[in-house]
N, C-alpha and C positions, 0 to 999 in steps of 0.2 A: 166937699163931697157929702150928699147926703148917707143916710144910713143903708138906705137899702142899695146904694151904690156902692158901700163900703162893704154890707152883707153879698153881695155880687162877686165882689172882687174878691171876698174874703172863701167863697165858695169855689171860686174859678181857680184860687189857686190851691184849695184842698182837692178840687178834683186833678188838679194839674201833679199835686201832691203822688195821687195815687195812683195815675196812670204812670206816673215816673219811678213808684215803687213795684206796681206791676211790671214793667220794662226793665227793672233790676231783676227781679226775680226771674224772669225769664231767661235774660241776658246770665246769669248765675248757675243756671239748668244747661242750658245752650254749650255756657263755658265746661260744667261736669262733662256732658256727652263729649266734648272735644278734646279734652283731656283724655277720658278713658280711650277714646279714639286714638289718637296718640300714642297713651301706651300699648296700646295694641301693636302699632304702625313701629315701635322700635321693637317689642320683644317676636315680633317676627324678621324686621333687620336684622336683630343679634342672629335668630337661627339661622336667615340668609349668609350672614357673613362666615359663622362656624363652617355651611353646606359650604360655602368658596372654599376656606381652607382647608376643610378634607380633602374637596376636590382637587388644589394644586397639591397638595401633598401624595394625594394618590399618582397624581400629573409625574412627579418627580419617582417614586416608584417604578412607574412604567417606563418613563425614559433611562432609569439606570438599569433597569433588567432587558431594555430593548438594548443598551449597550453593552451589556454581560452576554447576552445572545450572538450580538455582532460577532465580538471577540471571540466567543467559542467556535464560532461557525469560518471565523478566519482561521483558529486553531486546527479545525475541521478540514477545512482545502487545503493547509499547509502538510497536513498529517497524510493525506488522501493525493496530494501532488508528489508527495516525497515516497508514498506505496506503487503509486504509480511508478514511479522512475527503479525503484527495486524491483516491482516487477517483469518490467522491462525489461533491465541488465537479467533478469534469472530467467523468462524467455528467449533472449539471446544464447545466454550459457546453456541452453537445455538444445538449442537448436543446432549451436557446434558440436554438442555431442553428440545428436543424435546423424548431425552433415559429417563429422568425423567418425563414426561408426559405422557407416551407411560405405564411406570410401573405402574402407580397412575391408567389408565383405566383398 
């Protein structure tokens, strides 16, 4: 190899040198942005997944006070079935006295 095919080669691979350290660099920068991306990408996961467990948790609220309701509301037609039925028997009893008073004049 002469010199100046040495000084060639010896340049070719200094430039080769810096474009490969440029391409680090970059790749370096590239990797920060992706990173901080990232942490972005999970600390709004987290809030996402807290918002889910509120949400079943509210979920389960609403379904034991829709069953507390249920229940009341059977307590309600049983109370209001059984008013009924007393009122009845004391509509009756009001009507033989007034069908037994009605015969006696």
């Amino acid at each position: 190899m002469t010199n100046d095919e040495i000084e060639r080669a010896i340049e070719f691979l200094v430039k080769q040198q810096s474009q490969f350290s440029s391409d680090m660099q970059r790749l370096e920068q590239n990797l920060g942005t992706v990173e901080r991306s990232l942490g972005t990408a999970v600390n709004i996961l987290s809030e996402l997944t807290k918002t889910q467990l509120r949400m079943a948790e509210s979920e389960i609220l609403r379904d034991n006070r829709i069953a507390e309701l249920a229940k009341a509301q059977q307590r309600t037609d049983e109370a209001l079935a059984e008013t009924n039925d007393r009122l009845n028997s004391l509509i009756v009893v009001v009507e033989r006295y007034f069908s037994n008073g009605r015969r006696d004049t």
